[in-house]
C-alpha positions in Angstrom: 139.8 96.1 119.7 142.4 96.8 116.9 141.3 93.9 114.9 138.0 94.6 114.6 136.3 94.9 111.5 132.7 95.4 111.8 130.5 96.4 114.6 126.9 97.6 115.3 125.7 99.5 117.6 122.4 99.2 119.9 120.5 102.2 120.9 121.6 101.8 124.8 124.6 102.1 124.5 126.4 104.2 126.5 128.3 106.7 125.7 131.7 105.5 127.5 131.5 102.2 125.3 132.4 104.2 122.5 136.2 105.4 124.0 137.6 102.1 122.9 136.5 102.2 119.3 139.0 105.2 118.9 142.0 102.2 118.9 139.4 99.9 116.2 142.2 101.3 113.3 140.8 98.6 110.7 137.4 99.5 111.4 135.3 98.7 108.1 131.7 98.7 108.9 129.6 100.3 111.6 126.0 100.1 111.3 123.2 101.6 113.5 119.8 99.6 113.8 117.6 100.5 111.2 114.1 102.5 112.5 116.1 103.4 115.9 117.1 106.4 117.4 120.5 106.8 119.0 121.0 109.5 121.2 124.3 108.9 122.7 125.7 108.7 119.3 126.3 112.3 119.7 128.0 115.0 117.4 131.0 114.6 119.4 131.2 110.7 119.4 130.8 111.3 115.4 133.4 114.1 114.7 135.8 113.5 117.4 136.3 109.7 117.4 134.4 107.5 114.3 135.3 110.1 111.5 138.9 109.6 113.1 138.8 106.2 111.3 140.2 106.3 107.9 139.5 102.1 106.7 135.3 102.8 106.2 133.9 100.9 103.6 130.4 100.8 105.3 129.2 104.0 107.6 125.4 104.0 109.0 124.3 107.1 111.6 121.1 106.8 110.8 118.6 107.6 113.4 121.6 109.8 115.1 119.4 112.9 115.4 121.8 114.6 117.2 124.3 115.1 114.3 124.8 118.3 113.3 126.5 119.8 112.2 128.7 116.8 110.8 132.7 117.9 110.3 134.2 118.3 106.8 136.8 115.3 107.9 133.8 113.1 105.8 135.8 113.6 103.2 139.0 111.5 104.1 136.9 108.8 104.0 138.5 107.9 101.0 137.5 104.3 100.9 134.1 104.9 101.8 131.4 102.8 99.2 128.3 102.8 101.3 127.0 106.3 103.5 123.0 106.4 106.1 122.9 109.5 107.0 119.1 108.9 106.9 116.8 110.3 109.5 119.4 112.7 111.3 119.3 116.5 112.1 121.6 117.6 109.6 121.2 120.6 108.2 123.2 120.5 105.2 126.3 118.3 104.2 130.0 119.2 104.3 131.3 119.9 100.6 133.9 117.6 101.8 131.3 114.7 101.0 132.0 115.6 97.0 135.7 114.4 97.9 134.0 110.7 98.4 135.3 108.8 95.1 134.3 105.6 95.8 130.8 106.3 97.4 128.4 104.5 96.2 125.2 104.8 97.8 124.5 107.9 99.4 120.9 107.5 101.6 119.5 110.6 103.7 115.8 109.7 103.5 114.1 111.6 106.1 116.5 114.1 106.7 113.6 116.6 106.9 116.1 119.5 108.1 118.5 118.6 105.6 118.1 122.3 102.4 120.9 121.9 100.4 123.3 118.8 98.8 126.9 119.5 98.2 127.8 121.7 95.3 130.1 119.8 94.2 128.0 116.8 94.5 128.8 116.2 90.7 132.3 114.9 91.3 130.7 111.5 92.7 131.3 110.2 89.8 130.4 106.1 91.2 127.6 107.1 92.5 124.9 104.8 92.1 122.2 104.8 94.5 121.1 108.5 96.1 117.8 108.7 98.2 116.8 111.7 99.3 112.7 111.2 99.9 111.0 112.4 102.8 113.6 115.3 102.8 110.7 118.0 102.7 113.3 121.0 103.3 115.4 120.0 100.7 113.9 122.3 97.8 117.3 122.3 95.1 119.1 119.9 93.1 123.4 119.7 93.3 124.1 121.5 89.7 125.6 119.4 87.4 123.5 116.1 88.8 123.6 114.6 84.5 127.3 114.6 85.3 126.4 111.2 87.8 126.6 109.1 85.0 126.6 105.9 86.6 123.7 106.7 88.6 120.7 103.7 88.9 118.6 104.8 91.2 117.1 108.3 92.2 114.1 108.9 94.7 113.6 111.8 94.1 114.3 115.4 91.1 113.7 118.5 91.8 113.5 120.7 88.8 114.8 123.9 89.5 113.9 128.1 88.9 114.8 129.5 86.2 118.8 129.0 86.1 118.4 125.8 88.5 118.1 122.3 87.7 116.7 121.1 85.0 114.5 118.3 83.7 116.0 117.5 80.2 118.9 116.5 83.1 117.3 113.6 83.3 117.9 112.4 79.8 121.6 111.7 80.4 121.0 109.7 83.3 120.6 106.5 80.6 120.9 104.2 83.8 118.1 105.1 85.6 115.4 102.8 86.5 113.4 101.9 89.6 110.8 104.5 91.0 111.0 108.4 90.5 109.4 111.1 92.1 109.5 114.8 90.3 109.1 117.7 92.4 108.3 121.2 91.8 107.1 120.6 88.1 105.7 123.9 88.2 109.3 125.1 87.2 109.0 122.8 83.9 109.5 126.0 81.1 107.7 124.0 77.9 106.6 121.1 76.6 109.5 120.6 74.9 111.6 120.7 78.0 109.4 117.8 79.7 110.2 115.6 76.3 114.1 115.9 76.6 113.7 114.3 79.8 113.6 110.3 78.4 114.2 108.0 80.9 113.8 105.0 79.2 115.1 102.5 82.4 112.2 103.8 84.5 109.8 101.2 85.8 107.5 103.9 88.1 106.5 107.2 87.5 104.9 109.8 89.9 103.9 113.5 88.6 101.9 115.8 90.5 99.8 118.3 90.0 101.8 119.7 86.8 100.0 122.6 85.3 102.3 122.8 82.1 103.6 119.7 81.8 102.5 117.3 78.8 104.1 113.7 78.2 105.0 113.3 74.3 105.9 109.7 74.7 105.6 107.2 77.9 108.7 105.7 79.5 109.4 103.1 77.2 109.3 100.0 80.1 107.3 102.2 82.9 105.0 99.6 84.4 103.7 102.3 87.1 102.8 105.8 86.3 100.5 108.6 88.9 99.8 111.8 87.3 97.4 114.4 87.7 96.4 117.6 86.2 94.9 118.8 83.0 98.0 118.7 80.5 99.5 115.4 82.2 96.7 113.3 82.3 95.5 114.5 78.7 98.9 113.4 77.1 99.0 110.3 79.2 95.9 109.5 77.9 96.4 110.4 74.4 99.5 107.9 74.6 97.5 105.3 75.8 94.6 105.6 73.3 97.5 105.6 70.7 98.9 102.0 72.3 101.8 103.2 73.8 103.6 101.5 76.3 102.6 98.1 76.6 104.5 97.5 79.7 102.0 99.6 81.6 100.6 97.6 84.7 99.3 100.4 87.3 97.9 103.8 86.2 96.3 106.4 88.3 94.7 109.7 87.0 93.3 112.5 89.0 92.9 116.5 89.1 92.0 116.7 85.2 88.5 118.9 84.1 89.3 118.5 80.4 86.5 116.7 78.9 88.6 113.5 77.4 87.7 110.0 76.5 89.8 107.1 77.9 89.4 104.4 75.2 88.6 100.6 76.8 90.0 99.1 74.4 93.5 100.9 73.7 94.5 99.5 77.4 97.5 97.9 78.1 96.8 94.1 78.3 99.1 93.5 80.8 97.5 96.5 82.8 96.1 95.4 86.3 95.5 98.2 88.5 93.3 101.4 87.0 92.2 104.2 89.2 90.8 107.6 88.2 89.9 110.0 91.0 88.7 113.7 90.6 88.0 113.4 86.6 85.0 114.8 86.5 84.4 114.9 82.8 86.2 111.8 81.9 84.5 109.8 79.3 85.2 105.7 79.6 82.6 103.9 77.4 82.6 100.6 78.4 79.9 99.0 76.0 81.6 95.6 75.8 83.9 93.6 77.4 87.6 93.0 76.9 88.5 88.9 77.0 91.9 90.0 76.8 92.2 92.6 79.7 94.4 91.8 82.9 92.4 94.7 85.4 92.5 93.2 88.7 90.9 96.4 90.6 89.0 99.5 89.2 88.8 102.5 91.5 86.8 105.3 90.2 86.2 108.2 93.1 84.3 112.2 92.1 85.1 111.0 88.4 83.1 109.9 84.9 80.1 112.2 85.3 78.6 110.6 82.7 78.9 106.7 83.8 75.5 105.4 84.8 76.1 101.4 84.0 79.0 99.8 84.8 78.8 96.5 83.4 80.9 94.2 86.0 82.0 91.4 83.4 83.5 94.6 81.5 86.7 93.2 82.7 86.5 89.1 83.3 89.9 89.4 86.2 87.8 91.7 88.0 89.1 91.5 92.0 88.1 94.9 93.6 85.4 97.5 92.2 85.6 100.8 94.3 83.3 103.6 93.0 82.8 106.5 94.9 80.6 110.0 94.7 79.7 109.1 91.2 76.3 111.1 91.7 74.7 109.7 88.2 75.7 105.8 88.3 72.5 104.1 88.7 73.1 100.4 88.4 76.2 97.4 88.3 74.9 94.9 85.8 76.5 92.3 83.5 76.7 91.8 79.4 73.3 90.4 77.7 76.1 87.5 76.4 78.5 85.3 78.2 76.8 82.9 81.4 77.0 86.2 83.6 79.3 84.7 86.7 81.9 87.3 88.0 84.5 84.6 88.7 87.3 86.5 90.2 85.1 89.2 91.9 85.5 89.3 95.7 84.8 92.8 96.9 82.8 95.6 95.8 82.2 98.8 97.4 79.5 101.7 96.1 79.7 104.8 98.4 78.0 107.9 97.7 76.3 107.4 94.7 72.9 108.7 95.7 71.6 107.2 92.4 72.2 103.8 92.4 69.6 101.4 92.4 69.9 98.5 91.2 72.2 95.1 91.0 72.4 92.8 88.0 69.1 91.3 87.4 68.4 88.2 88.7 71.0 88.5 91.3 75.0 89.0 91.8 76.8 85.4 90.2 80.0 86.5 92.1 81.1 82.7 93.7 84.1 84.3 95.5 82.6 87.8 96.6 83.1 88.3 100.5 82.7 91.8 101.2 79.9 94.0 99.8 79.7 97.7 100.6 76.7 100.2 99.6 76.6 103.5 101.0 73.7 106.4 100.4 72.6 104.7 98.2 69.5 106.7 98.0 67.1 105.2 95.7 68.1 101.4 96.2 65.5 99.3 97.1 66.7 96.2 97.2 69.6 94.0 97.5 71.0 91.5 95.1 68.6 88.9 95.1 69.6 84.9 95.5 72.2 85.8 97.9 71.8 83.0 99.9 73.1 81.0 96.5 75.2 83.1 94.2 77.2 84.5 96.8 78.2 81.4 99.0 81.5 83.1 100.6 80.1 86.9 101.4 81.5 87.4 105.2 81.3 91.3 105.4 77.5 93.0 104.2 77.6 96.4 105.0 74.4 98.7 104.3 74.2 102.2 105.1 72.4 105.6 104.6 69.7 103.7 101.8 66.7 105.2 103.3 64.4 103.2 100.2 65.9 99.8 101.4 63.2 97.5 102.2 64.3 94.3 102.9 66.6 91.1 102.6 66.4 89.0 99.6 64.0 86.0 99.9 65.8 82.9 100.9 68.1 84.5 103.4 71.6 85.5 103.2 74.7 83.3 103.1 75.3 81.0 105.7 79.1 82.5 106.0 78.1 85.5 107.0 79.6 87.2 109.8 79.8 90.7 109.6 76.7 92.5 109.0 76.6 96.4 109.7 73.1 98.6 109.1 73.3 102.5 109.0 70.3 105.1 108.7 68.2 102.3 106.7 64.8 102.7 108.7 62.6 100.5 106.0 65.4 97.6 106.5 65.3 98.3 110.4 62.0 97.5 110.8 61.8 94.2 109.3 65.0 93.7 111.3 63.2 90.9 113.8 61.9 88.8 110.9 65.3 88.3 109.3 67.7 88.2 112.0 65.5 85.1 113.8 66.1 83.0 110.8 66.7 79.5 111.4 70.1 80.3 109.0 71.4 82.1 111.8 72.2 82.3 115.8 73.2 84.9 118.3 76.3 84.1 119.9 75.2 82.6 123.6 77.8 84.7 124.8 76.9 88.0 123.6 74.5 88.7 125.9 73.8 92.7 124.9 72.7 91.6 121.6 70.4 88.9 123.1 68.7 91.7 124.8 68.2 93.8 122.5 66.3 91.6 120.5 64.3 90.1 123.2 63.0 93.6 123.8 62.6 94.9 120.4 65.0 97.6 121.0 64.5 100.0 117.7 68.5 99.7 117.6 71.1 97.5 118.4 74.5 99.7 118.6 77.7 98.7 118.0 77.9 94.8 118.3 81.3 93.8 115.6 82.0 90.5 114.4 81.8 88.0 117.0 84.1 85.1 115.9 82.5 82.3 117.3 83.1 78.8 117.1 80.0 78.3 115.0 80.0 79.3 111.3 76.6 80.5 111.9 77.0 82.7 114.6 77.3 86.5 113.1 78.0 89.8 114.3 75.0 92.0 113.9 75.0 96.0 113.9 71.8 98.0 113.3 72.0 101.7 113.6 
């Protein structure tokens, strides 16, 4: 045993196995599984026998829930680079743990007892990698944290009360970069305060609700950035309208009342991901479309009171369209230029959006759609028309809560459909028989509740999913 180096430890194992590793002198690594719990890796086992080893390099107890609380002989570890103490019990961390000069990476994510961080934390000064998310408790920074100059990566600041930590602090921490999450931005004193705080490293950026917290300039290579609330996402958006940040590939908006216009074309280009949500009085004029835009997916939820059109070649990389309770939108349409087809498009969902009514005229030239979603819908009364043609790959087709919805297009739908799902549509129900005995499409032979049902002209046919037969022609049929 004395010439063991590294060893890891399963979560049976007993707690007699662990008398031997007292004599395990040169001991350099000892890891627990990752996502395990290990109960017989007790406070005891810890304190009395592995903190007895002095030659550490590498030390994981995570998922050691009984540790607490953990003795202040941490700190002899002198050659100690790497320390999981992530999802354990502990309480709070020996001051000892300051003592640590060649840590490295300190990880207690999860630690959701854990309140306070060494005061002396500052003294780590090759420090490099500290997470600390998911530690709900924990509601106070280590003072002194700008003094970790060599840190890299941070999961998580929390700027402090009044004489606590603050979030200029982050503008000595020059090596920053990765994701950041801020915490109690509430405590953010002025504007000027939230400026100080440059991080020009960061690649993702996550603000809450921040009531006085405005962003004078972007994170020069942030590629991810979530904010919400009035001041942040009016400064975020005045950047953005000014050009700012052309790194900028995710952005997501929400909890702003301020009536603001995002301007189309001041996007990013390389931006691929835009979701608004809760902006009630957001203005996005989208009168033409932008050849040069990278969006990939457009969510828009309780947001852009005024949009009633949204043209769907606004973007020509358009993936994924999700708009939801946008009470005035009445239509998806495409430009009066260009040959119309949505190459790219392959899902689209409309839910609650009681006006909407209508598709692009002369049907949906979408080539690679395969889901399609409308919900209440309230004054749609038909469905794209040519489906059967202009959207050859649409598997999924579910209708629900359009009470004006007549019927299917003429022609059909596409032959590759095999999930179709009808809510609360009662006009639609009732031409139910006509459609679903189509030569285009079969009942599965085995599904014998659904061959029933139609047989008798039951006025619903509940619950019947997908039914992944070998025929491509065999579909999944609910009407409710």
């Amino acid at each position: 045993m004395m010439k063991v180096r590294h060893l890891a430890v399963a979560p049976d194992v007993s707690l007699q196995r662990f008398g031997p590793i007292s004599k395990a002198i040169h001991l350099r690594s000892l890891l627990t599984l990752p996502g395990r719990s290990f109960p017989s890796l007790s406070n005891e086992v810890v304190n009395n026998v592995i903190l007895k080893l002095r030659c550490f390099r590498i030390l994981s107890l995570s998922g050691c829930r009984n540790l607490e609380p953990l003795s202040d002989s941490i700190g002899e570890l002198k050659h100690l680079r790497f320390l999981d103490l992530s999802c354990t019990s502990i309480k709070r961390l020996p001051n000892s743990v300051s003592m640590l000069c060649n840590l490295q990476t300190l990880k207690l994510s999860g630690c959701v007892e854990l309140m306070e961080l060494p005061e002396d934390m500052y003294h780590l000064i090759n420090l490099r990698h500290l997470d600390i998310s998911a530690c709900s408790n924990l509601n106070v920074m280590p003072r002194q944290i700008s003094d970790l100059k060599s840190l890299q990566t941070l999961s998580t600041f929390i700027v402090g009360e009044d004489n606590g930590t603050k979030i200029e602090e982050l503008r000595e921490l020059s090596d920053l970069h990765g994701e950041l999450s801020l915490q109690n931005l509430q405590n953010v004193a002025s504007a000027t305060d939230a400026s100080e705080a440059r991080t020009p490293a960061l690649r993702e950026l996550k603000l809450g609700v921040c009531a006085k917290l405005r962003l004078e300039e972007l994170p020069q290579k942030a590629e991810s950035i979530h904010i919400g609330g009035n001041n942040g996402v009016e400064s975020l958006i005045e950047a953005i309208n000014k050009g700012q940040n052309s790194f900028l590939k995710k952005v997501h908006i929400q909890n702003c009342c301020s009536a603001i216009t995002l301007l189309p074309e001041c996007l990013p280009t390389k931006l691929t991901e835009l979701e608004i949500k809760c902006c009630k009085k957001l203005e996005f004029p989208m009168q033409r479309s932008h050849k040069s835009s990278s969006i990939r997916r457009v969510t828009i939820r309780d947001s852009c009171d005024s949009l009633r059109f949204f043209p769907l070649d606004f973007v020509p990389n358009l993936i994924s369209l999700d708009i939801c309770n946008c009470e005035n939108l009445e239509s998806l349409g495409v430009s009066s230029y260009g040959d119309g087809m949505l190459r790219y498009l392959s899902a689209i969902s409309i839910y609650g959006c009681p006006n909407f009514a209508s598709f692009p005229k002369g049907g949906l030239h979408a080539p690679n759609l395969t889901k399609l979603r409308v919900d209440g819908g309230k004054k749609l009364k038909k469905l794209p028309e040519q489906m059967r043609n202009l959207l050859p790959f649409l598997n999924s087709l579910e209708i629900s809560n359009c009470p004006q919805l007549e019927s299917f297009p003429e022609g059909g739908l596409p032959s590759n459909l095999n999930k179709l799902c009808v809510r609360n549509c009662p006009k639609l129900i009732a031409q139910r028989m006509k459609f679903v005995m189509s030569p285009s499409f079969r009942v599965a032979e085995h599904d014998n509740a659904l061959q029933a049902a139609l047989s008798t002209g039951a006025p619903q046919v509940i619950s019947i999913t997908s039914l992944g037969s070998k025929s491509r022609h065999s579909i999944g049929i609910s009407f409710m």
